[in-house]
C-alpha positions as semicolon CSV with decimal commas, in nm:
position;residue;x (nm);y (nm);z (nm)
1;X;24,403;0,540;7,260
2;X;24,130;0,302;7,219
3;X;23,847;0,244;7,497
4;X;23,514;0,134;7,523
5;X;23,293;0,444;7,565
6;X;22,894;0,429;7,618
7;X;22,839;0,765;7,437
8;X;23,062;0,633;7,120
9;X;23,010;0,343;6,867
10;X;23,207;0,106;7,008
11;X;22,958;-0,173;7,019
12;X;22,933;-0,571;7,055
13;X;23,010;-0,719;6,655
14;X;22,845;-1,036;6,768
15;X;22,468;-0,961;6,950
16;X;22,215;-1,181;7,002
17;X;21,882;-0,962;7,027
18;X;21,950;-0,774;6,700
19;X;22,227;-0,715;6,442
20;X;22,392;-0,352;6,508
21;X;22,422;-0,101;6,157
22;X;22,783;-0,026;6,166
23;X;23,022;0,049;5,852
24;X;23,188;-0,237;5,938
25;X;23,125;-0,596;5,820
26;X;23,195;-0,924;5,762
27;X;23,455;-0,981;6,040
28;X;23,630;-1,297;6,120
29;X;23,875;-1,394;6,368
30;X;24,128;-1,683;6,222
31;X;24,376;-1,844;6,396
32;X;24,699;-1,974;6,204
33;X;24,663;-2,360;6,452
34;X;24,375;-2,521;6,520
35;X;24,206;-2,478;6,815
36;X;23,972;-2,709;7,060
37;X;23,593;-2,660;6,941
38;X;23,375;-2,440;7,233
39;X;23,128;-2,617;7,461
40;X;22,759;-2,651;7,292
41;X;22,614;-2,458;7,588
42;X;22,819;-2,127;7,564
43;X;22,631;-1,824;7,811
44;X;22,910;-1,571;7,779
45;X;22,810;-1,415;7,422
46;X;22,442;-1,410;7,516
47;X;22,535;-1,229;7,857
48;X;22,791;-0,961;7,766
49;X;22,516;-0,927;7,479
50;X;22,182;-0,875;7,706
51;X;22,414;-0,654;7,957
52;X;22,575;-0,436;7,721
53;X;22,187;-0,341;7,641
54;X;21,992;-0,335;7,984
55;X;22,299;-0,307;8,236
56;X;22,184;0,071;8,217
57;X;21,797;0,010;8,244
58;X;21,848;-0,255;8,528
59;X;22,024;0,000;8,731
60;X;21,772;0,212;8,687
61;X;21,499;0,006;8,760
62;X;21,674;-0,065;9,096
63;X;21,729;0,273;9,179
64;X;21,376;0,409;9,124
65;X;21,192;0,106;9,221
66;X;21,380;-0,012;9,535
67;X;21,354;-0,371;9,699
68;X;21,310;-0,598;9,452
69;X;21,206;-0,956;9,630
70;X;21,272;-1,177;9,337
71;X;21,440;-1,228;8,988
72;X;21,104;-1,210;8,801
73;X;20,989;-0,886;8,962
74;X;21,320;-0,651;8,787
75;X;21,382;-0,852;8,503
76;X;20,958;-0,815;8,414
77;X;21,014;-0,461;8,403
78;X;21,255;-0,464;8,091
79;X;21,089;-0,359;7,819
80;X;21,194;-0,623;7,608
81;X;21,033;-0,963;7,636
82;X;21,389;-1,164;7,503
83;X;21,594;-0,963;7,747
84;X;21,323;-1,010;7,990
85;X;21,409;-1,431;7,962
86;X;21,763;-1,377;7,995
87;X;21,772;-1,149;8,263
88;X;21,618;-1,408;8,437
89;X;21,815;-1,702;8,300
90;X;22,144;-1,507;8,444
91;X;21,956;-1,404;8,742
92;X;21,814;-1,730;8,851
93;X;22,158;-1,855;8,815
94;X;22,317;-1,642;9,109
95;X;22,002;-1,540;9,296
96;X;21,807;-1,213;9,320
97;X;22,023;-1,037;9,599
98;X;22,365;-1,139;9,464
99;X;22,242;-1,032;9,095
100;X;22,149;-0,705;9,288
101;X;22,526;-0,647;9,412
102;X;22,643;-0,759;9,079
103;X;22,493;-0,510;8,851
104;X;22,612;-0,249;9,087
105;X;22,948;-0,381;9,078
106;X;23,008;-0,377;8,730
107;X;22,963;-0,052;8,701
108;X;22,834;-0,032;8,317
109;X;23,099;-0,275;8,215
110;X;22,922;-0,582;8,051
111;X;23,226;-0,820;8,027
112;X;23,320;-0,739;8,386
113;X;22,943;-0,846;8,475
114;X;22,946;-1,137;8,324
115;X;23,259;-1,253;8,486
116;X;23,105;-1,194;8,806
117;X;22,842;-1,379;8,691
118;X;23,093;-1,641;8,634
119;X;22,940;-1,744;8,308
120;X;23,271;-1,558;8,090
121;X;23,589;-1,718;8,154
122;X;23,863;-1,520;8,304
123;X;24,263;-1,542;8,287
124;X;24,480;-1,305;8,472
125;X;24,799;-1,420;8,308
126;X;24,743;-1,372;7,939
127;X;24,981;-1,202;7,722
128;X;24,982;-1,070;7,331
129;X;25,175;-0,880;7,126
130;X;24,995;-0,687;6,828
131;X;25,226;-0,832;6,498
132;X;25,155;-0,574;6,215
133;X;24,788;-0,357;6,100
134;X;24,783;-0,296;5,712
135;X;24,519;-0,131;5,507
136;X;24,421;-0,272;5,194
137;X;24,394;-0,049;4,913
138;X;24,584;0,221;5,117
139;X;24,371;0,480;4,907
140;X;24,042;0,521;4,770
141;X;23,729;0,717;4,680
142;X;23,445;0,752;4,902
143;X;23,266;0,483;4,871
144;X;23,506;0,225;4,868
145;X;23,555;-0,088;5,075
146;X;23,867;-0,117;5,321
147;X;24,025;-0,454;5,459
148;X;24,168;-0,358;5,738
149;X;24,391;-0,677;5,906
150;X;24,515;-0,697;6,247
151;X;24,805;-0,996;6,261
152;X;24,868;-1,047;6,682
153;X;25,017;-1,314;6,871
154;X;24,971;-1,487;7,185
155;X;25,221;-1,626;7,421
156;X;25,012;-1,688;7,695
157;X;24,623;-1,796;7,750
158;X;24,406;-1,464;7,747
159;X;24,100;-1,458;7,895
160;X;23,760;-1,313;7,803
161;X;23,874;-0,964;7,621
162;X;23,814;-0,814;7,289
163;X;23,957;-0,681;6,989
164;X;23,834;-0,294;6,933
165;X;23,855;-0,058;6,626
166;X;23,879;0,287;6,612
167;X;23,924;0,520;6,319
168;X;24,028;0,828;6,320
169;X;23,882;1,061;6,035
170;X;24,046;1,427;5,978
171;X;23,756;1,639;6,097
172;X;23,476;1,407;6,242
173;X;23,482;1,247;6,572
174;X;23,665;0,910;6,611
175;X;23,410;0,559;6,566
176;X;23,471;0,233;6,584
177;X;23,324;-0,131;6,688
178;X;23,442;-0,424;6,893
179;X;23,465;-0,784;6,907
180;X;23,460;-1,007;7,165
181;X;23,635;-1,313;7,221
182;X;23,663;-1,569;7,529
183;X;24,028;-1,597;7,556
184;X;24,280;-1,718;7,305
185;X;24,568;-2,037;7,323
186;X;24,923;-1,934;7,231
187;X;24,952;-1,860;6,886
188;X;24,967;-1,634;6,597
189;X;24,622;-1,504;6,485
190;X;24,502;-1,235;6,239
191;X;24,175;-1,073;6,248
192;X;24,021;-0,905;5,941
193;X;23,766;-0,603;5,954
194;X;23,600;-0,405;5,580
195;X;23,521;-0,116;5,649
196;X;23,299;0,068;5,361
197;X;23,345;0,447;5,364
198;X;22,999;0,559;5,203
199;X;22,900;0,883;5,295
200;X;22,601;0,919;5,533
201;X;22,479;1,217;5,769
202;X;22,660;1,019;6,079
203;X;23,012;0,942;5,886
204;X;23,044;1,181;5,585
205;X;23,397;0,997;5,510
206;X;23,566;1,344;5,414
207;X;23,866;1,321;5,191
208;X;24,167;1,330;5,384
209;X;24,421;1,071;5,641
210;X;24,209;0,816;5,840
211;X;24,407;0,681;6,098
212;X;24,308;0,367;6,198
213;X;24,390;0,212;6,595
214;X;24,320;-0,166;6,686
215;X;24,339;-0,310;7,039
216;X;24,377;-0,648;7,169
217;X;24,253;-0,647;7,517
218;X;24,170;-0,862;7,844
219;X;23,876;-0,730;7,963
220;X;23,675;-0,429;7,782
221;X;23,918;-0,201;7,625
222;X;24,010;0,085;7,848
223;X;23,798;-0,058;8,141
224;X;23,941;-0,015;8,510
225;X;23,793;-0,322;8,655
226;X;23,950;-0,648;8,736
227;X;24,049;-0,896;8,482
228;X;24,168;-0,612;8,250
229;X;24,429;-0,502;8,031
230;X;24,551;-0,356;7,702
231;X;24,786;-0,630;7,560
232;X;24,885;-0,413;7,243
233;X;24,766;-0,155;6,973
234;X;24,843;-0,161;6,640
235;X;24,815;0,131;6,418
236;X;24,767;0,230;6,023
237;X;24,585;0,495;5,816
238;X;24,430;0,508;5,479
239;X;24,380;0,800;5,258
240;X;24,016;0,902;5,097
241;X;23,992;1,086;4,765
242;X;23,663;1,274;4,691
């Protein structure tokens, strides 16, 4: 079962503030129709970005320091001067007391946030199948590069979600990444992650059966709030040799 977990590796594919190490790379979303281009001004990214970094510190910061009186006086206290400006870009939008509640209501779930925020689009009648997840070579030596492709189709407008990896390795603890998306138009879709299995202290990429587990979701993955679900996962495996 796949979910988004704050002491794992699931973590936001597309950040703003600074590119994320992960084993995977180079992932792309294609749809098999085209589809209407995004407005120029597009908040959502930047927002589940910031808050999947500072939702954490910002509760803090209200917790220890108390009444705040205004948007500049808890977004100052972020360390970080570019998170700083967006805190108060997202803050400024909705006002320092109603930013207050919302931070609290999220409850360490960034997409959720940004909903409230209303800046991340929401659609409680989506619906998606998961098609087919193959493995591409479905063996190799450490070392070697995986396409993993997830083929899912829509039959009704999704809302802001995203699509989460997770593999499984035979005696390590499971690791995986996420991408988010802001909804989806009825269609087929397929969605390709590489994953290269080099050996480091964090993933030693034993020899053995990696299962692999992809989830299309509305909402975070495995999140209880409103506005989410778990439309489908797909599963494969791939085999390492030492």
């Amino acid at each position: 079962w796949i979910c988004r977990s704050h002491d794992h590796k699931f973590l936001a594919v597309f950040v703003v503030f600074a590119l994320v190490a992960s084993t995977f790379a180079r992932i792309s979303v294609v749809p098999r129709q085209a589809v209407a281009p995004k407005p120029t001004l597009d908040l959502c990214p930047t927002c589940v970005s910031f808050t999947s970094q500072a939702i954490d510190q910002l509760l803090n910061i209200i917790v220890n320091v108390g009444v705040l009186g205004s948007c500049e006086a808890l977004c100052s206290k972020l360390p970080n001067k570019i998170e700083a400006t967006v805190c108060n870009l997202l803050c400024d939008y909705v006002g320092i007391e109603e930013f207050i509640n919302i931070v609290e209501k999220a409850d360490l779930d960034p997409i959720y946030m940004c909903q409230l925020l209303k800046v991340c689009p929401i659609d409680d009648n989506g619906a998606a199948s998961v098609t087919s997840v193959t493995v591409t070579p479905a063996e190799g030596r450490q070392g070697s590069t995986f396409d993993i492709v997830l083929d899912f189709e829509v039959t009704n407008h999704t809302g802001t979600g995203e699509i989460a990896i997770q593999i499984n390795p035979p005696d390590a603890e499971p690791f995986g990444d996420a991408e988010l998306n802001e909804g989806f138009a009825p269609g087929a879709y397929s969605v390709r992650f590489q994953l290269e299995a080099k050996p480091s202290e964090q993933e030693p990429f034993s020899p053995g059966l990696y299962g692999v587990e992809i989830a299309v979701c509305n909402g975070e993955c495995g999140s209880d709030h409103p506005h989410s679900k778990v439309f489908g996962i797909g599963k494969g495996n791939f085999t390492i040799h030492g």
